[in-house]
Short mmCIF file of the C-alpha atoms (twelve columns), coordinates in Angstrom:
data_MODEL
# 
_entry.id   MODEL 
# 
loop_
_atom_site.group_PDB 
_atom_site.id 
_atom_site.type_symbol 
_atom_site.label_atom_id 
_atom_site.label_alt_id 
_atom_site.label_comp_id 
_atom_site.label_asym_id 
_atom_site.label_seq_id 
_atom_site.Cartn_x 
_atom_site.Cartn_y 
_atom_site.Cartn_z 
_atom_site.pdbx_PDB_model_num 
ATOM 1   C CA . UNK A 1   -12.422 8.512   -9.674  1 
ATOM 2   C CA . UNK A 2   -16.119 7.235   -10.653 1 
ATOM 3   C CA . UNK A 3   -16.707 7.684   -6.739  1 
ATOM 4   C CA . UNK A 4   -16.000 11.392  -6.884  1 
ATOM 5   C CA . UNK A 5   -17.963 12.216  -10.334 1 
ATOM 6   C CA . UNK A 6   -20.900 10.231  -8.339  1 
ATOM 7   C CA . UNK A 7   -20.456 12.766  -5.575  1 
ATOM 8   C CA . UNK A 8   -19.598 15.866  -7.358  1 
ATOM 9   C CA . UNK A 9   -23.206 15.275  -9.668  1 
ATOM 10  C CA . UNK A 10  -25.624 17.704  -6.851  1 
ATOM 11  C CA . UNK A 11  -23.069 20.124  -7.533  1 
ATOM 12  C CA . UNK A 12  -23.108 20.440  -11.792 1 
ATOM 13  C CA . UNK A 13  -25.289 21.455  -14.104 1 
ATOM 14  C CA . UNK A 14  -28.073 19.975  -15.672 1 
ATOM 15  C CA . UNK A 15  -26.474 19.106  -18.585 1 
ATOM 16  C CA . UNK A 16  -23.475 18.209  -16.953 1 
ATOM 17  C CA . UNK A 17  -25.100 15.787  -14.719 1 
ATOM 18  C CA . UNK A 18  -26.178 14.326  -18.104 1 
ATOM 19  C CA . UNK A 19  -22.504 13.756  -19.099 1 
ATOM 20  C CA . UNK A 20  -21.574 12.502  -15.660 1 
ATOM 21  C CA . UNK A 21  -24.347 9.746   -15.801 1 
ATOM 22  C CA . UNK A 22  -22.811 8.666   -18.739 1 
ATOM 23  C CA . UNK A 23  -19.769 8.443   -17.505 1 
ATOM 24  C CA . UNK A 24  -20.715 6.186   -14.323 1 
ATOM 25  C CA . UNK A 25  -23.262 3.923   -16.995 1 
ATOM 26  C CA . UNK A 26  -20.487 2.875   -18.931 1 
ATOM 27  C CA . UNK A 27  -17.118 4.548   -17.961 1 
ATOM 28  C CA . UNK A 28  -15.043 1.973   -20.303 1 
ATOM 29  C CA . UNK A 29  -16.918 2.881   -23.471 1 
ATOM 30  C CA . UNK A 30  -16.764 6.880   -22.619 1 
ATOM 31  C CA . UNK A 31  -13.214 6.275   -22.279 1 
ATOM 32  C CA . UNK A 32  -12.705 5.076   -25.835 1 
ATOM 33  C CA . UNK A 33  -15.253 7.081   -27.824 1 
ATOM 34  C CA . UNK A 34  -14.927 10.257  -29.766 1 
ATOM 35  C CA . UNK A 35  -16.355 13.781  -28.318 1 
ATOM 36  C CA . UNK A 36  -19.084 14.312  -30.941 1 
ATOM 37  C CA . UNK A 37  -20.601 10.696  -29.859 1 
ATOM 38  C CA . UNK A 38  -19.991 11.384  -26.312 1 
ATOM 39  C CA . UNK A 39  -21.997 14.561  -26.524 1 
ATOM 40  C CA . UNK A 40  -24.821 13.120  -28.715 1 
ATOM 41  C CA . UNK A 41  -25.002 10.142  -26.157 1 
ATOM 42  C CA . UNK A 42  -25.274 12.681  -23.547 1 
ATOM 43  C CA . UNK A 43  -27.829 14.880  -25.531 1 
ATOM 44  C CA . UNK A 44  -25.346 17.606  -25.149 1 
ATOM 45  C CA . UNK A 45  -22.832 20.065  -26.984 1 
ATOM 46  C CA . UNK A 46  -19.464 18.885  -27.439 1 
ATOM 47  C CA . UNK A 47  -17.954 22.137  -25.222 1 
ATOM 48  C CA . UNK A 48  -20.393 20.714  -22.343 1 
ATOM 49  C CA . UNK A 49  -18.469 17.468  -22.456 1 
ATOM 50  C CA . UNK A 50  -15.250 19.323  -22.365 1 
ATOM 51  C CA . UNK A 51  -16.615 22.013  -19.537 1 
ATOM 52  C CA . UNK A 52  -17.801 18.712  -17.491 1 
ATOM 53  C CA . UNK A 53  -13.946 16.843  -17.244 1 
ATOM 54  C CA . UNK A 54  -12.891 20.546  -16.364 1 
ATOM 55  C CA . UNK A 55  -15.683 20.910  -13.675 1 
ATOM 56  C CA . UNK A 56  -15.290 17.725  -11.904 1 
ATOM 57  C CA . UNK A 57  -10.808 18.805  -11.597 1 
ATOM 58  C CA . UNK A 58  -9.521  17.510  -15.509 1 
ATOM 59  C CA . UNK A 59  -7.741  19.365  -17.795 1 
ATOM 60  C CA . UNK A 60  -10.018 18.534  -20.348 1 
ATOM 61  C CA . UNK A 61  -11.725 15.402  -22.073 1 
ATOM 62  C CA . UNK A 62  -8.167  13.838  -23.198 1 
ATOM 63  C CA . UNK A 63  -6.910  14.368  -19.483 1 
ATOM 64  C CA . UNK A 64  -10.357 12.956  -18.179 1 
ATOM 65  C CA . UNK A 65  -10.024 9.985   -20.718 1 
ATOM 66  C CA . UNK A 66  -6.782  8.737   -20.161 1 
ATOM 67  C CA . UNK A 67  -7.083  8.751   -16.189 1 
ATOM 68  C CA . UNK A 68  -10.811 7.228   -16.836 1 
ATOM 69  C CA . UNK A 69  -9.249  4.209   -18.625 1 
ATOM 70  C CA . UNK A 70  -6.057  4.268   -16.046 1 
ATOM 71  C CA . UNK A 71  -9.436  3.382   -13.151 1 
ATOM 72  C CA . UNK A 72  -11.182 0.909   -15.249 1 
ATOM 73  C CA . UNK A 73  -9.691  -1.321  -17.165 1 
ATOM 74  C CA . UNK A 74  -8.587  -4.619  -16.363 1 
ATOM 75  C CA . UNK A 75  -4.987  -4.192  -17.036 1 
ATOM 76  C CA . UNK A 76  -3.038  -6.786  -19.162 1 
ATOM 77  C CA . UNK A 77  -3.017  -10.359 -16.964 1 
ATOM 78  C CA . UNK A 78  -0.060  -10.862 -15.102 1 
ATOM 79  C CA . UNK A 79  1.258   -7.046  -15.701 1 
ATOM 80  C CA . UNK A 80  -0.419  -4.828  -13.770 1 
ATOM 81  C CA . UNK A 81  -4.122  -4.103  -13.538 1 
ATOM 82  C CA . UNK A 82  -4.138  -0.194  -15.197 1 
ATOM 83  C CA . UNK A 83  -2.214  -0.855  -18.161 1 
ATOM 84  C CA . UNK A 84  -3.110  -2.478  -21.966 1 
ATOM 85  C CA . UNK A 85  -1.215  -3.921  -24.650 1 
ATOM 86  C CA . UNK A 86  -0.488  -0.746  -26.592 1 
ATOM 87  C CA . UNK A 87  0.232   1.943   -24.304 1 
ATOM 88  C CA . UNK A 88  3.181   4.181   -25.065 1 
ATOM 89  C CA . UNK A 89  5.593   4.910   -22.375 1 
ATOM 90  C CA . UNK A 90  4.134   8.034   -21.482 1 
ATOM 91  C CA . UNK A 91  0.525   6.007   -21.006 1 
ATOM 92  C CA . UNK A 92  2.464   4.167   -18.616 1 
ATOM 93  C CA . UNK A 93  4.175   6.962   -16.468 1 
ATOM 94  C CA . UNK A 94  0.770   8.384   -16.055 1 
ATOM 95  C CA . UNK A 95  -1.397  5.159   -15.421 1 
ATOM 96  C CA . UNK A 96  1.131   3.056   -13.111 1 
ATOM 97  C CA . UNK A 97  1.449   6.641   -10.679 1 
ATOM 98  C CA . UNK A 98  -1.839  7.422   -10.540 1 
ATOM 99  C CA . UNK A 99  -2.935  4.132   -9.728  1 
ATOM 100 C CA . UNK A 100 -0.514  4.090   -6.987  1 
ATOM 101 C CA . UNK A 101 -1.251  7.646   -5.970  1 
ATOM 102 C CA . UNK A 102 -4.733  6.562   -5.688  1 
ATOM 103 C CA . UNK A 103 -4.623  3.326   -3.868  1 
ATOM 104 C CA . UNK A 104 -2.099  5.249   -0.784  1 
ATOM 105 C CA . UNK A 105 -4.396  7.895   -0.808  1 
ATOM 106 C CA . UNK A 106 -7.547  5.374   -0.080  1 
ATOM 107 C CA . UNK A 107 -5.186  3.797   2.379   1 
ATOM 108 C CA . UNK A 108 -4.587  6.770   4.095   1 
ATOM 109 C CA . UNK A 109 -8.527  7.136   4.568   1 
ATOM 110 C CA . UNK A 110 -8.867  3.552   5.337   1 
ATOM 111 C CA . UNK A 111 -6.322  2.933   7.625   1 
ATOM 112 C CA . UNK A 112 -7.393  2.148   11.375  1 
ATOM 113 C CA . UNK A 113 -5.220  4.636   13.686  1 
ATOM 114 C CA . UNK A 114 -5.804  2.824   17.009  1 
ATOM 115 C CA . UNK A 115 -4.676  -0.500  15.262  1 
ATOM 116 C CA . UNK A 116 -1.354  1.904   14.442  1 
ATOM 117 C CA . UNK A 117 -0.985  2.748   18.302  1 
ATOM 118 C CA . UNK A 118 -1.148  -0.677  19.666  1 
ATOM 119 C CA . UNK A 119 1.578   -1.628  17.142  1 
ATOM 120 C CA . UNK A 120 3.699   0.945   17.813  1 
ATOM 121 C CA . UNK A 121 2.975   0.807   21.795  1 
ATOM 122 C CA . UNK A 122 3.923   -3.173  21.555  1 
ATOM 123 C CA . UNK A 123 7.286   -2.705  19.363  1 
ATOM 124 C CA . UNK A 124 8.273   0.607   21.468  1 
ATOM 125 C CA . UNK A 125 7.743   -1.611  24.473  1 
ATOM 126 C CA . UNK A 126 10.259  -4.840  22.900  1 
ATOM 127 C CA . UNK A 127 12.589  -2.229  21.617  1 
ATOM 128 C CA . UNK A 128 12.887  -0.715  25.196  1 
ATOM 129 C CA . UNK A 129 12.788  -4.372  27.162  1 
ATOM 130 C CA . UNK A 130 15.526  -5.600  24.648  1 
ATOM 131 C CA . UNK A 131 12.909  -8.271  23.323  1 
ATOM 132 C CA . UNK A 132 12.753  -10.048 20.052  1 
ATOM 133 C CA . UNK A 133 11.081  -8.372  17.122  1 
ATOM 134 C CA . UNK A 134 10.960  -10.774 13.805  1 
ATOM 135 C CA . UNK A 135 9.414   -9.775  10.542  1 
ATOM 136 C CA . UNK A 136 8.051   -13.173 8.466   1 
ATOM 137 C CA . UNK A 137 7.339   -12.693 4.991   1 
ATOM 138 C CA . UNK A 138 7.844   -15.183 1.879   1 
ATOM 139 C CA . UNK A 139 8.427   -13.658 -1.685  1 
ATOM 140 C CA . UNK A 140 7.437   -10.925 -2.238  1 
ATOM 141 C CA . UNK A 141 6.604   -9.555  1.230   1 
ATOM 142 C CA . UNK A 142 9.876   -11.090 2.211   1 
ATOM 143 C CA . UNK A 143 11.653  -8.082  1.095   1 
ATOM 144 C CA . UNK A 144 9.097   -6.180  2.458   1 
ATOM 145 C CA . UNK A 145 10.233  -8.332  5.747   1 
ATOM 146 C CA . UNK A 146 14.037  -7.584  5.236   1 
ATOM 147 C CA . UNK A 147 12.818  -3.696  4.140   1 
ATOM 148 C CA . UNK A 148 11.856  -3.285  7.554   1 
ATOM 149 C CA . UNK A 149 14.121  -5.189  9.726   1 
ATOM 150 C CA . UNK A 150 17.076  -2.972  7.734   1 
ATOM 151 C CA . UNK A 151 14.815  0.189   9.123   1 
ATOM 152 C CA . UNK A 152 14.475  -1.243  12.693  1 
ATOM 153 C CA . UNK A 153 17.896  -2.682  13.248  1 
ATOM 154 C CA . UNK A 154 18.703  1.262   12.887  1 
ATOM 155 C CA . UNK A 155 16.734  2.182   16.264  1 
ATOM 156 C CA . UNK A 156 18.974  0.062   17.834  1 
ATOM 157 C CA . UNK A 157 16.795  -2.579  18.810  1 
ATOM 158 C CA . UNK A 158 16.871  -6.313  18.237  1 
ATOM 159 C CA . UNK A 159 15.330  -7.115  14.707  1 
ATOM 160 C CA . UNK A 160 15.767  -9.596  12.750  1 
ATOM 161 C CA . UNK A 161 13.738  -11.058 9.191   1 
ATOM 162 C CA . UNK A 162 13.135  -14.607 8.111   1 
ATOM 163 C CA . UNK A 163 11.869  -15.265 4.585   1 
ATOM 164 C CA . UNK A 164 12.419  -19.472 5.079   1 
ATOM 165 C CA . UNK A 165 9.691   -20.985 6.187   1 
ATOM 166 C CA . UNK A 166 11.506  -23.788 8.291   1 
ATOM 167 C CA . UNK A 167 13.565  -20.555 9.824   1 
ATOM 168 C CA . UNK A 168 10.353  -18.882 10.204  1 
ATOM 169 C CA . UNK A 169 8.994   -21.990 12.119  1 
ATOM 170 C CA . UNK A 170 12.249  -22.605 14.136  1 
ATOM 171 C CA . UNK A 171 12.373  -18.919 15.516  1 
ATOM 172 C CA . UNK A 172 8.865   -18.627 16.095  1 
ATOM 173 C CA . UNK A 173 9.146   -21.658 18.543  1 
ATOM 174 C CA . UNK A 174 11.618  -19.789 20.684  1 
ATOM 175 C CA . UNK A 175 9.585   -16.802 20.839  1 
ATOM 176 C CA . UNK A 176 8.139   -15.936 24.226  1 
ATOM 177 C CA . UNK A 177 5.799   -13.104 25.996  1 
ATOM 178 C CA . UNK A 178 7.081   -9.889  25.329  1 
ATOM 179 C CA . UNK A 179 8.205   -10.386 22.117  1 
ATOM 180 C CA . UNK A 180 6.559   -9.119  18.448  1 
ATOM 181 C CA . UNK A 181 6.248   -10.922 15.377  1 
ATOM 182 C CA . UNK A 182 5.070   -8.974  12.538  1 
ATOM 183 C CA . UNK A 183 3.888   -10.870 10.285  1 
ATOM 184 C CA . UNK A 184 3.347   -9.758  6.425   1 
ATOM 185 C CA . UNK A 185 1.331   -11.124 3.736   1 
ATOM 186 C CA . UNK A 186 -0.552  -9.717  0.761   1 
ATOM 187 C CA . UNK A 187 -2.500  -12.689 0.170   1 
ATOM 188 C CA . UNK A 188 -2.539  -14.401 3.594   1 
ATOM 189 C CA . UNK A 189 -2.669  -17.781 2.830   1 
ATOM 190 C CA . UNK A 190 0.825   -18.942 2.251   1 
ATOM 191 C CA . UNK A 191 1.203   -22.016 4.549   1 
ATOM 192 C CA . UNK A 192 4.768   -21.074 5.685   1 
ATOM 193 C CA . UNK A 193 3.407   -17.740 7.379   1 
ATOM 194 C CA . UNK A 194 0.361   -19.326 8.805   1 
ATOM 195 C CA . UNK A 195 2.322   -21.858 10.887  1 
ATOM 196 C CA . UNK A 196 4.736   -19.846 11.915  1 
ATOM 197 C CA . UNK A 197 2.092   -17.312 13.134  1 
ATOM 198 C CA . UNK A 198 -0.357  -19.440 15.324  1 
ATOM 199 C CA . UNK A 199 3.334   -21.005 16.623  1 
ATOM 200 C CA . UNK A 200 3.927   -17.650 17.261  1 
ATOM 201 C CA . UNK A 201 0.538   -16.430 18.683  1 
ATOM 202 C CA . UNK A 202 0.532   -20.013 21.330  1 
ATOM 203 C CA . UNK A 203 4.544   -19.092 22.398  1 
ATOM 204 C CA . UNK A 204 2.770   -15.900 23.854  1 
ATOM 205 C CA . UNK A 205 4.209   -13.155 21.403  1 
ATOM 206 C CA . UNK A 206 2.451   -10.481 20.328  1 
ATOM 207 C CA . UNK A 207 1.714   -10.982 16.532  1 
ATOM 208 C CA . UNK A 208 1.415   -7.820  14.309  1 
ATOM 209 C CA . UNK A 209 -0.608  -8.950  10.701  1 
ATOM 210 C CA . UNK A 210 -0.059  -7.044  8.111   1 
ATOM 211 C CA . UNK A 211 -2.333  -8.310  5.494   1 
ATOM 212 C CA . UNK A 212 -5.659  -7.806  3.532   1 
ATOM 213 C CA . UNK A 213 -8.551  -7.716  6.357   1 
ATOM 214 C CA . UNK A 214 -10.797 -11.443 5.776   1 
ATOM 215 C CA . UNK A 215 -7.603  -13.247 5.018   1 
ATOM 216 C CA . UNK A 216 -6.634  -16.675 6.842   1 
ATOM 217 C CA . UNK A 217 -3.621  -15.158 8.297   1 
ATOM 218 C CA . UNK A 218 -6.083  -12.607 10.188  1 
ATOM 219 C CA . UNK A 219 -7.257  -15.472 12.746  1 
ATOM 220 C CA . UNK A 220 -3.557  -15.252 14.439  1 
ATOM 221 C CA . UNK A 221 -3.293  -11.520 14.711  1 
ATOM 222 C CA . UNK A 222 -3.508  -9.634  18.138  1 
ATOM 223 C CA . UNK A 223 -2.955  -6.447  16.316  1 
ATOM 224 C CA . UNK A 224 -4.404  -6.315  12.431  1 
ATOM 225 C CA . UNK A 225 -2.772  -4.148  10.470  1 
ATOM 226 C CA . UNK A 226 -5.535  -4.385  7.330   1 
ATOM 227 C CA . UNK A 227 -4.032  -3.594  3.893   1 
ATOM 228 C CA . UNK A 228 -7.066  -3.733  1.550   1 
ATOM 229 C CA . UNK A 229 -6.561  -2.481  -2.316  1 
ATOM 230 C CA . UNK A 230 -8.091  -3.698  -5.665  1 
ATOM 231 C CA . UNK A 231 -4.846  -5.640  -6.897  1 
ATOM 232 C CA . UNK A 232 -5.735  -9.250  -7.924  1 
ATOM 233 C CA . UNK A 233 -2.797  -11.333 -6.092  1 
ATOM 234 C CA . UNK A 234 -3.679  -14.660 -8.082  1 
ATOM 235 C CA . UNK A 235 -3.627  -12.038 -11.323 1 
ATOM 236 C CA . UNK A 236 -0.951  -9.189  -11.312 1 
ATOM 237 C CA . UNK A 237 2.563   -8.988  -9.618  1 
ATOM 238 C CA . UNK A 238 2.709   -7.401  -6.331  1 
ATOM 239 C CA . UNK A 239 2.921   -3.413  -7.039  1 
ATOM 240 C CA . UNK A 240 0.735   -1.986  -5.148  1 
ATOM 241 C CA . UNK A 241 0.708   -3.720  -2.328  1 
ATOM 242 C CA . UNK A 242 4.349   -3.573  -1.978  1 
ATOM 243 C CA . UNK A 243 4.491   0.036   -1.774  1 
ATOM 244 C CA . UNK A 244 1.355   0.008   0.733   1 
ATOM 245 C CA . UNK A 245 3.500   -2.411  3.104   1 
ATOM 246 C CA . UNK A 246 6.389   -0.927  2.351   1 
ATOM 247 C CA . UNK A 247 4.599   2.242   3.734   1 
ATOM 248 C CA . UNK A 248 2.888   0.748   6.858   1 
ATOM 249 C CA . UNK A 249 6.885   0.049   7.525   1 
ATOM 250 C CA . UNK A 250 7.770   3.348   7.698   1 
ATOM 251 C CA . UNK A 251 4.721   4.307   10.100  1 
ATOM 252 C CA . UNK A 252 5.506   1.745   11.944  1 
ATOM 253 C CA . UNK A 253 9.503   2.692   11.932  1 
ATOM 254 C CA . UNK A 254 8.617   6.118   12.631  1 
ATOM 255 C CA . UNK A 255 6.412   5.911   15.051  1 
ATOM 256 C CA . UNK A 256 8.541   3.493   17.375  1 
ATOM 257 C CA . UNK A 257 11.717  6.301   16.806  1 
ATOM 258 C CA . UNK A 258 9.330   9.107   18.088  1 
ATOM 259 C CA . UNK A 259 8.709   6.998   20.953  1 
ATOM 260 C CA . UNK A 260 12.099  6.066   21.710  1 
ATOM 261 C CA . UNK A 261 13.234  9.663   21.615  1 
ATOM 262 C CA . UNK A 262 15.948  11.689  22.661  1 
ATOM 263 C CA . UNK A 263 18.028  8.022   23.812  1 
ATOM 264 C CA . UNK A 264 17.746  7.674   19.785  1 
ATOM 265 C CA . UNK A 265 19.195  10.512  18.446  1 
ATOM 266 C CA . UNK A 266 22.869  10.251  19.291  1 
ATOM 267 C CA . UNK A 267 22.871  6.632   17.735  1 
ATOM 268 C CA . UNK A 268 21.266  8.185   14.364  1 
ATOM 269 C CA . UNK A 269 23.978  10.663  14.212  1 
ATOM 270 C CA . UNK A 270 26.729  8.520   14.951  1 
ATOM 271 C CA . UNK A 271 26.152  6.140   12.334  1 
ATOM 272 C CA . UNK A 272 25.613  9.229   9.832   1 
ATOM 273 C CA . UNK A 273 28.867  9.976   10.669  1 
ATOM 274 C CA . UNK A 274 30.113  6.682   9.626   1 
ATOM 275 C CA . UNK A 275 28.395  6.198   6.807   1 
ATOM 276 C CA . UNK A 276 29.453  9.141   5.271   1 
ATOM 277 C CA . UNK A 277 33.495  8.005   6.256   1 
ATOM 278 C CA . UNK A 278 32.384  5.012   4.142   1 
ATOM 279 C CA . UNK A 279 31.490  7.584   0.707   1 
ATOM 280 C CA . UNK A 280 34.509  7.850   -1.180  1 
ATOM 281 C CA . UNK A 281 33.160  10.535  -3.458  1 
ATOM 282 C CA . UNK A 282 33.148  13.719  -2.113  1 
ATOM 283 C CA . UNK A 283 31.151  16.615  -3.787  1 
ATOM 284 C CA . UNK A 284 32.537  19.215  -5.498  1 
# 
């Protein structure tokens, strides 16, 4: 948000640009103070602070406020980084969506396409050769792990997902060439996952990281799947970088079931079918 008023100040007014200053020179304090101090801050009129939230794509100053404080507070320790002690419900729908909205939307900027490709070229190619594919993750990112083997198993291929690190070590020792681990991590430094990835790595498999880029577990990755966002891991619970994994997942998913194609499609719709034998309420 304080990014795109930054870029958007060529573009105002003169006054305007007066308000937006103020906004990037303290954007907590804007977010808390009344209009009439805002504008004599700003050495404006109160309708230019109003005219400026609506300029730069607000509905107006209360709009502007409450997604200004969503982008830079430091959230309530151990919570979750955009929300305080007192907000109402409503405070919460708003600042907990937007700051996921946000952080997918930098992601999709971010991400590194050709990193994408090589994954999805190396677990096209194990699906195809009928070689292992293994998803590591502890805590957290070991439902992210069991997330995507549940989504892979479905393309017919041999997936499986290990969230015990002695399992983790065990199957990684009978990996061999041909093979993928994927390997996911927000922080990157749980010891289980780094073991079993160089194991991994030295037993000739081709190790998929899916982690923040500059973490320890990026030293054992082939193919570095970076997953960068402002969440403190030592701070917050996972939230955001669940649903960012979670996400790289279903690129991942999808873009193996494109390349698998048309020898696909009669699987998906067979187990449709029997799925929907196992509904026992029918609709009306």
């Amino acid at each position: 948000m304080l990014d795109r008023i930054k870029a958007s100040i060529p573009a105002l007014p003169p006054a305007e640009q007066r308000v937006a200053k103020l906004v990037l020179a303290d954007p907590r304090s804007f977010a808390s103070l009344p209009v009439a101090e805002l504008a004599e801050r700003a050495h404006v009129s109160k309708p230019t602070v109003v005219r400026f939230c609506r300029s730069v794509g607000y509905d107006g100053l209360a709009d502007f406020k409450l997604k200004l404080a969503g982008t830079v507070n430091e959230g309530v320790p151990f919570v979750h980084r955009a929300v305080d002690e007192d907000d109402k419900p409503a405070d919460l729908i708003v600042k907990v969506i937007d700051n996921a909205v946000s952080a997918l939307l930098k992601y999709r900027n971010d991400a590194a396409s050709h990193a994408f490709e090589r994954a999805i070229e190396a677990l096209t190619a194990a699906g195809k050769g009928g070689r292992r594919i293994e998803f590591y993750g502890v805590g957290n990112s070991g439902i992210v792990a069991q997330d995507a083997q549940h989504k892979f198993f479905r393309l017919g291929v041999n997936a499986v997902a290990y969230s015990d690190g002695h399992v983790q070590v065990m199957s990684a020792t009978m990996l061999q060439p041909g093979d993928c681990a994927v390997i996911i991590s927000n922080s990157g430094r749980s010891r289980d996952l780094l073991d079993a990835a160089e194991i991994a790595r030295k037993k000739g498999a081709t190790t998929i990281v899916i982690t923040a880029s500059g973490s320890p577990l990026t030293q054992y990755a082939q193919i570095l799947l970076a997953v960068d966002h402002p969440e403190d891991y030592d701070r917050y619970s996972p939230m955001v970088s669940r649903l960012l994994h979670l996400t790289v997942i279903d690129i991942l998913t999808t873009g193996v079931a494109l390349r698998l194609g048309e020898q696909l499609r009669p699987m998906l719709q067979e187990i449709k079918r029997n799925l929907r034998a196992k509904r026992y309420a029918t609709p009306d």
